[in-house]
C-alpha positions as CSV (number, residue, x, y, z in Angstrom):
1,X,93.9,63.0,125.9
2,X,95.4,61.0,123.1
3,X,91.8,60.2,121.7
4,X,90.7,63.9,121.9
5,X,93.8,65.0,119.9
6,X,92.8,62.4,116.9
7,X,89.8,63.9,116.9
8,X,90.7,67.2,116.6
9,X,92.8,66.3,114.0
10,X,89.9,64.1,111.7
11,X,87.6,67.1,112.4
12,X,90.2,69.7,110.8
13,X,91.2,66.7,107.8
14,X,87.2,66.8,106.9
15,X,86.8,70.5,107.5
16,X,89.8,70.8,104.7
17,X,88.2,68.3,102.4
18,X,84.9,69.7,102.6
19,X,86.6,72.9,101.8
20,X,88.3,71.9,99.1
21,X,84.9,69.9,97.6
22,X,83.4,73.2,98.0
23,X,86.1,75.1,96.0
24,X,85.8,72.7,93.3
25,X,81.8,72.9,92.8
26,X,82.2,76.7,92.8
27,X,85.2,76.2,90.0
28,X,82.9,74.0,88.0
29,X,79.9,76.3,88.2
30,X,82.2,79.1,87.3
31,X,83.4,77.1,84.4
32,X,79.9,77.6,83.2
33,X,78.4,80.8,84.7
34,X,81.4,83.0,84.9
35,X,79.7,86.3,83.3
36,X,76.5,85.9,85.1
37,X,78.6,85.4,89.1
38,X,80.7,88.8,87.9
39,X,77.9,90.8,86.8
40,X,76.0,89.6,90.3
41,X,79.5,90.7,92.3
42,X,80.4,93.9,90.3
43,X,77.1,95.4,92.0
44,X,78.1,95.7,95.6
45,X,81.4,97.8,93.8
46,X,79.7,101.6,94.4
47,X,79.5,100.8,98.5
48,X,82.3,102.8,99.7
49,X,83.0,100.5,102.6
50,X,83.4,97.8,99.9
51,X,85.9,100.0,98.6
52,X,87.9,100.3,101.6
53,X,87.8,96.6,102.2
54,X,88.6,96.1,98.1
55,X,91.1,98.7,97.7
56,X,93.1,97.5,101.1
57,X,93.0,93.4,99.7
58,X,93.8,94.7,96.7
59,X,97.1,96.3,97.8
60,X,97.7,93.4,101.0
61,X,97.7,90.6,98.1
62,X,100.5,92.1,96.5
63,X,102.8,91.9,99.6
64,X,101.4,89.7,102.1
65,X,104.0,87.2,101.4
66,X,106.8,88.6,102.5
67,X,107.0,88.4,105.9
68,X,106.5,84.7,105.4
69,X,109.5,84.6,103.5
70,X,111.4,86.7,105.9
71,X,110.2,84.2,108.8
72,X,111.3,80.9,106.8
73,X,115.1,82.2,106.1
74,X,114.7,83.6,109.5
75,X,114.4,79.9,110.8
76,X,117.3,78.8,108.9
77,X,119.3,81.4,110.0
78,X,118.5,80.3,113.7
79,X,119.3,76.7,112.9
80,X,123.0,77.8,111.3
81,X,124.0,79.4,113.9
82,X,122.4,76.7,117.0
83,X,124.6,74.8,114.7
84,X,127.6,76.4,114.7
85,X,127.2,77.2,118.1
86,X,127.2,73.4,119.1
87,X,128.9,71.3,117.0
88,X,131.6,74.4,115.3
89,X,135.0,74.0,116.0
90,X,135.6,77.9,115.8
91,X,133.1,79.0,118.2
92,X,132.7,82.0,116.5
93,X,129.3,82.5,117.1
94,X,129.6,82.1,121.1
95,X,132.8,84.1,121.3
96,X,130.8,86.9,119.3
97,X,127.4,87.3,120.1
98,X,126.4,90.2,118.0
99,X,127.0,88.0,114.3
100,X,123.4,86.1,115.5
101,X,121.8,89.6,114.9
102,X,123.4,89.9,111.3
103,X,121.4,88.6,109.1
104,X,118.2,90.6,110.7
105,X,120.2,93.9,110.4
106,X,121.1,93.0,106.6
107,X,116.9,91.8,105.7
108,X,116.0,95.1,107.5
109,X,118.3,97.4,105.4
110,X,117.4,95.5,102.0
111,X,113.3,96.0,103.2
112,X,114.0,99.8,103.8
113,X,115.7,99.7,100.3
114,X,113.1,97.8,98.7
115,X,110.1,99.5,100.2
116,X,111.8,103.0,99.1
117,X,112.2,102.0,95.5
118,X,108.6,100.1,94.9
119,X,107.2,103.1,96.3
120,X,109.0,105.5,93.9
121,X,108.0,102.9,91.0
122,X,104.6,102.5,92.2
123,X,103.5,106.4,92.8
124,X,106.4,108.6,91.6
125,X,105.3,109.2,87.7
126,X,101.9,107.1,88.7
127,X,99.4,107.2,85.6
128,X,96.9,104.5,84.3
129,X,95.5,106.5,81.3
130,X,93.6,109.5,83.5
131,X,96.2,111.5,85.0
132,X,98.1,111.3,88.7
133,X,95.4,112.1,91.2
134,X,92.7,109.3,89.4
135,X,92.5,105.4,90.0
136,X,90.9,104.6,87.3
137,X,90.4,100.6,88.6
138,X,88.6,101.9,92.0
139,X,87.0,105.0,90.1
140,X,88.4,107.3,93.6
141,X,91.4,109.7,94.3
142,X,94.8,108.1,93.8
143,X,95.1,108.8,97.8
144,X,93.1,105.9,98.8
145,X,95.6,103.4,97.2
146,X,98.4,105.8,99.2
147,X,96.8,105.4,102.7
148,X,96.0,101.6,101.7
149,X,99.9,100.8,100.7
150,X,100.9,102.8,103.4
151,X,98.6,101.0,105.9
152,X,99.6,97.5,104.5
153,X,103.8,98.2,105.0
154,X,102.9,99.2,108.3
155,X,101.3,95.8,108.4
156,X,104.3,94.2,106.8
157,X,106.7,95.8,109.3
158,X,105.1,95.0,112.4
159,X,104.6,91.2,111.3
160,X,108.5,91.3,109.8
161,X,109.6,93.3,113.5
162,X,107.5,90.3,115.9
163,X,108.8,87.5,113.1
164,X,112.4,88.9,114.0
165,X,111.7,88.7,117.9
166,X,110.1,85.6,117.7
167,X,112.8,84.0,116.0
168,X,115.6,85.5,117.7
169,X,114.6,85.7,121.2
170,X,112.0,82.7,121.4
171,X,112.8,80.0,118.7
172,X,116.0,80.2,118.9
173,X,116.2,78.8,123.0
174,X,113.4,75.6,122.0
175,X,115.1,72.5,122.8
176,X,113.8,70.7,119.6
177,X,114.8,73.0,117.0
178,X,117.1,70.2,115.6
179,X,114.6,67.2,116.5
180,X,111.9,68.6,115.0
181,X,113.7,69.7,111.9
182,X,112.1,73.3,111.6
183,X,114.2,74.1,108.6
184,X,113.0,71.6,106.4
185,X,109.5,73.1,107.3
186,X,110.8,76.5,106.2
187,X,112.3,74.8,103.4
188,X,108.8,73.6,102.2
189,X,107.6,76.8,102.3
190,X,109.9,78.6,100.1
191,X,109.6,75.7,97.9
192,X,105.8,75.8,97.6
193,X,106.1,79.5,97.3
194,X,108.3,79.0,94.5
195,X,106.0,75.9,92.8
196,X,103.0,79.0,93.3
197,X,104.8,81.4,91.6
198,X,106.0,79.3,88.7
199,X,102.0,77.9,88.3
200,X,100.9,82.0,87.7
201,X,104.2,83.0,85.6
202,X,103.4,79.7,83.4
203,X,99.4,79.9,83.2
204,X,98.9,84.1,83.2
205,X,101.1,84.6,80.3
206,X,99.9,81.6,78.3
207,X,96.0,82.5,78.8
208,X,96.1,86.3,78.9
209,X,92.6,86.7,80.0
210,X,91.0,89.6,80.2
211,X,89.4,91.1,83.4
212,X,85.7,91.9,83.5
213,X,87.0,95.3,83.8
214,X,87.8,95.2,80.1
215,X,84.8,93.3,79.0
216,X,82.7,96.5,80.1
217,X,85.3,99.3,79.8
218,X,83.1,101.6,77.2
219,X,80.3,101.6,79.6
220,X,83.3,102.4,82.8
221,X,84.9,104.8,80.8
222,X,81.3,106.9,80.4
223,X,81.6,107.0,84.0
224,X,84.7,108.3,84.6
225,X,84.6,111.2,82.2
226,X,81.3,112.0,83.7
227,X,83.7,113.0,86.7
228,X,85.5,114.8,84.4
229,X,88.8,113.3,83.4
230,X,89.9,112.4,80.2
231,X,91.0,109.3,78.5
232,X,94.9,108.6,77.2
233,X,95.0,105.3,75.6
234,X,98.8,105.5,74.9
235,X,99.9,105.2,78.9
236,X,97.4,102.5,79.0
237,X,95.2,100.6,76.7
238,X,92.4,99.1,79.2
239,X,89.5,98.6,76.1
240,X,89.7,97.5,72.6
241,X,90.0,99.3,69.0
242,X,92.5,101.6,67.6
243,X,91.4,104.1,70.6
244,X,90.8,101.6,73.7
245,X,87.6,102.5,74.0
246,X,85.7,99.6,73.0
247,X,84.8,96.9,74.9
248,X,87.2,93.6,75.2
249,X,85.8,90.5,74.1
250,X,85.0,87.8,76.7
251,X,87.4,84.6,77.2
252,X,86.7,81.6,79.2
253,X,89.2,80.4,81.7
254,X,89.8,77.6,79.1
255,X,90.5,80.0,76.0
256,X,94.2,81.2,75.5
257,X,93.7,85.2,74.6
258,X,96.1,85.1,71.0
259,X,99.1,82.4,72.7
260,X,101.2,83.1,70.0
261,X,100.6,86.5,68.3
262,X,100.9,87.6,72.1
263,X,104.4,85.5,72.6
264,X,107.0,88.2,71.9
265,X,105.3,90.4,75.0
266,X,106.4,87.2,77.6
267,X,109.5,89.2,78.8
268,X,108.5,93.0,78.0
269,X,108.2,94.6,80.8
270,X,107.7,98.5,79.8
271,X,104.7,99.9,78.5
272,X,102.5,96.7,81.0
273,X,99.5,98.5,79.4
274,X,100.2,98.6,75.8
275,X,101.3,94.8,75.4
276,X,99.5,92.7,73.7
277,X,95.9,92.2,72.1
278,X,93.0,92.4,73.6
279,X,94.2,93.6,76.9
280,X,96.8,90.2,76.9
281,X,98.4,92.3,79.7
282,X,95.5,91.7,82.3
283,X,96.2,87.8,82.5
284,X,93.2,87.6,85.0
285,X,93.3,84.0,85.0
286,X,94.4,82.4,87.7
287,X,94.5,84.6,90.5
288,X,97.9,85.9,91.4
289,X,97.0,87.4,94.5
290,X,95.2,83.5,95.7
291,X,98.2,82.1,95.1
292,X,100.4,84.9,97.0
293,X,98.0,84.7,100.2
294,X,98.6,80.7,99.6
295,X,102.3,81.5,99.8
296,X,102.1,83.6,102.8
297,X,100.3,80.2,104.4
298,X,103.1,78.4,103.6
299,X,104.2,78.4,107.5
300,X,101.7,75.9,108.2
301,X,104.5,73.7,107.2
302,X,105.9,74.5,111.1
303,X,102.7,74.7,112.9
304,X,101.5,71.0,111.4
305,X,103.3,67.8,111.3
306,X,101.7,64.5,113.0
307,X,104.5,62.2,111.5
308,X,106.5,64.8,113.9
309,X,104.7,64.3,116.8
310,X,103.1,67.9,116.6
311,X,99.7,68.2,117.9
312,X,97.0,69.7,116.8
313,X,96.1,72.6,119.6
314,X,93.4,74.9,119.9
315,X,95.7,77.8,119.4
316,X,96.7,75.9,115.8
317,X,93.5,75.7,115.1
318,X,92.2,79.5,115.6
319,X,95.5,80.2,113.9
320,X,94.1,78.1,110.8
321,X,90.6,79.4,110.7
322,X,92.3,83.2,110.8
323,X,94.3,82.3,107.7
324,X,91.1,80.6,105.7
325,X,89.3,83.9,106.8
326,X,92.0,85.9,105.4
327,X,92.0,83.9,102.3
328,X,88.1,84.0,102.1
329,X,88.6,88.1,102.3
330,X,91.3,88.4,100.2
331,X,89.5,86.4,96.9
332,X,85.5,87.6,96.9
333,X,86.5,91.7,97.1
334,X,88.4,91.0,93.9
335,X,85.5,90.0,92.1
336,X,83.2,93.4,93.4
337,X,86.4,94.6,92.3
338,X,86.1,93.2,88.3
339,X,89.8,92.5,88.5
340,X,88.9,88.4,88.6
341,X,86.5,86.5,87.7
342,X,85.0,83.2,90.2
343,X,87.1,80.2,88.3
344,X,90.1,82.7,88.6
345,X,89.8,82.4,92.3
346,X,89.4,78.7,93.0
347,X,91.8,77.4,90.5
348,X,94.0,78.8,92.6
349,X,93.0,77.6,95.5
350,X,92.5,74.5,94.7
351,X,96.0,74.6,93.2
352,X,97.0,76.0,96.3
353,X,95.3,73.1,98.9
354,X,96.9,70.3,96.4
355,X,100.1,71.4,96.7
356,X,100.0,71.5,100.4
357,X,100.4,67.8,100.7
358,X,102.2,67.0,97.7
359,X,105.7,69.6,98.7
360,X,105.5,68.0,102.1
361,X,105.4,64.5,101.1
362,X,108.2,65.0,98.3
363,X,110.8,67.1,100.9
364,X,110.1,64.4,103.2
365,X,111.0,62.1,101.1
366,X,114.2,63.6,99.6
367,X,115.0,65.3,102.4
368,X,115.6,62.5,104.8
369,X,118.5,61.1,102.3
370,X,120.7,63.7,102.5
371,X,119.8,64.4,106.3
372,X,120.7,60.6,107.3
373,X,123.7,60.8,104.7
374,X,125.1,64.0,106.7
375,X,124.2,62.5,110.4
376,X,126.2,59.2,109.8
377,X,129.1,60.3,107.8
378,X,129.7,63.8,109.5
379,X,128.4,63.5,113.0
380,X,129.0,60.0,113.0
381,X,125.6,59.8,114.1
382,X,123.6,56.1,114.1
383,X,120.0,56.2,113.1
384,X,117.7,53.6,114.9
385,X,115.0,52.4,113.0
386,X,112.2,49.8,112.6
387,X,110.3,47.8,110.0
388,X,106.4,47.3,110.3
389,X,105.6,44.9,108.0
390,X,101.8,45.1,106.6
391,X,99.4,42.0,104.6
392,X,100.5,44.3,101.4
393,X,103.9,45.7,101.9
394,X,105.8,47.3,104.6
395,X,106.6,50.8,106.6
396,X,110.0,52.2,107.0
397,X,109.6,54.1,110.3
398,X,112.8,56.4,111.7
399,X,113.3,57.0,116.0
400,X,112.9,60.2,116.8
401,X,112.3,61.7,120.1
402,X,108.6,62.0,120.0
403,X,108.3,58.3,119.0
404,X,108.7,56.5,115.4
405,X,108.0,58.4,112.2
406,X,107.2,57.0,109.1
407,X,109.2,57.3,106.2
408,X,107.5,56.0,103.4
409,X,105.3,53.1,102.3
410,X,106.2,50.2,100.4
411,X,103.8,47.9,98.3
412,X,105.8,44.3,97.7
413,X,106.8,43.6,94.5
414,X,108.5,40.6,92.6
415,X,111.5,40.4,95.3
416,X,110.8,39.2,98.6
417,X,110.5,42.0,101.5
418,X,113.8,41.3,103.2
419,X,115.8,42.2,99.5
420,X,113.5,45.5,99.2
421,X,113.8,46.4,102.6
422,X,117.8,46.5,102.4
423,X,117.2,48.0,98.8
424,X,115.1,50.9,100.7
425,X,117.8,51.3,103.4
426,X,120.8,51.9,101.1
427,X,118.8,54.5,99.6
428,X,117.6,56.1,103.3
429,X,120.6,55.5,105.3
């Protein structure tokens, strides 16, 4: 059984590298043939099922996220109150039952708020440049972005309402919520989240780069008045020249779009289509919505986890080739769509997979300090351990339930192993 589990789990590792090989072939080929891969793409855009499928990842993208985030809190929330329910002098939370259900009652309220007010800030005075009833990026009636939104909040509030039952009814009675440390899992989440978020704000506002969209805009806008709606470059300037009807010239990922003429736009947020020069506003490069269905991936923090003892099943596993699916579907429709370009796409996946490892390894790392610190000193816990010494250093491995875990790795330096060791201790325990 053992053997078929390591397996499983060298099959997924080379299934991820080839993966991520392949992602950065396709990034170096777009570095190079960018124009040509868009103009190839942009040609399925006129298929209205392509539309459909475009015009609903377009709007999923934008808030597929947050039901992830909801879920991670969700899990901290559970592990508060197990903990206060066990080791709490007050017994607050077992004397009154209905506080567990708080914090879901308080994230539903704040969604219904939220969902209310995007909606009226998304649709209410909605207008790109042709009027109310026109999307002028899917070249259709403004109600197919309505019944795509409205489809994807459904989505939203279906995965938010089983997230909320999960966690409440089904997490929250596991016996190795505190062994297996769930919440630092939820804690690397929100924090790759966050390291995602911070990569886009950084790298779209310092490159600016114009969609493809732009770079053919004089030939798109001929289109649409052939339908017969008219122009308004001052609600928003999608082409170039005094009017916005020109084409935008072409940047390569590489090629910051006027960094510091565009500068004073960074924290601007009204008028989005009139900042900036040569449609600055766009900041195509890298893709936002990669990085958000990245984010929303971020729970794979709780499904994996060798060093914990977790194994890799084949429910983990369909679970896993569903998300790279969903990933797959939410980048290539953008491109038909010519709101990104290829290199767009697989930075930020490849952004995305590197990050993976390196949030997990630093928590870990940082984490186990504070966890160790709190165990001996508060719950006047003590914390068995060994030492595996190797021909080139040494392991620092922790007991846990499910066996030993590694801590960290050590390479020997000038001082002997039995001074680092103790060194490494102090700083662990």
């Amino acid at each position: 059984m053992e053997l078929i589990v390591k397996k499983k789990l060298n099959a997924f590792r080379i299934i991820i590298l080839a993966f991520l090989i392949i992602t950065v072939l396709l990034f170096i080929i777009s570095s190079f043939f960018d124009w040509q891969i868009a103009v190839i793409f942009a040609k399925g855009f006129n298929n209205k099922v392509s539309k459909i499928w475009i015009i609903f990842m377009d709007e999923l993208g934008v808030y597929i996220f947050e039901p992830s985030v909801f879920v991670m809190f969700a899990i901290w929330w559970e592990t508060f109150v197990l903990y206060q329910k066990k080791y709490a002098k007050n017994e607050f939370f077992n004397k009154h039952a209905w506080a567990s259900y708080v914090f879901y009652i308080v994230c539903f309220i704040l969604s219904a708020v939220f969902i209310y007010v995007q909606t009226l800030e998304r649709f209410g005075n909605y207008d790109r440049g042709f009027g109310s009833s026109f999307d002028p990026k899917l070249l259709e009636s403004i109600s197919w972005r309505h019944w795509a939104y409205a489809v994807v909040r459904v989505i939203q509030v279906s995965l938010m309402l089983f997230g909320a039952y999960y966690c409440r009814y089904i997490f929250s009675k596991r016996k190795d919520v505190f062994t297996q440390e769930y919440w630092i899992d939820a804690l690397k989440g929100i924090i790759y989240m966050i390291v995602m978020s911070l990569m886009i704000l950084a790298v779209k506002w310092s490159f600016g780069r114009p969609f493809y969209y732009d770079n053919i805009f004089s030939s798109i806008l001929k289109e649409i008045e052939a339908l017969g709606y008219t122009y308004d470059q001052n609600v928003t300037k999608w082409g170039a020249g005094v009017d916005g009807r020109g084409d935008v010239p072409y940047f390569e990922w590489w090629q910051p779009n006027g960094f510091f003429e565009n500068m004073r736009y960074w924290f601007k947020r009204e008028n989005g289509g009139l900042q900036g020069e040569n449609a600055w506003w766009n900041r195509a490069f890298p893709s936002g919505h990669t990085a958000a269905t990245f984010s929303a991936l971020g729970l794979w923090f709780c499904f994996l986890g060798e060093h914990k003892g977790r194994k890799l099943t084949n429910k983990k596993i369909a679970v896993l080739v569903f998300s790279f699916l969903i990933l797959s579907s939410m980048k290539y429709p953008l491109m038909v769509f010519r709101f990104h370009w290829l290199s767009d796409l697989e930075f930020s996946t490849i952004f995305g997979l590197l990050m993976i490892p390196v949030v997990s390894i630093l928590v870990d790392r940082h984490a186990i300090y504070f966890i160790n610190l709190f165990k001996t000193k508060t719950l006047k816990q003590t914390i068995p351990g060994i030492v595996v010494e190797t021909k080139n250093g040494f392991y620092l491995c922790m007991y846990k339930e499910f066996g030993y875990q590694k801590i960290s790795y050590y390479v020997n330096s000038k001082k002997s192993t039995p001074e680092k060791i103790n060194k490494k201790m102090k700083n662990l325990i």
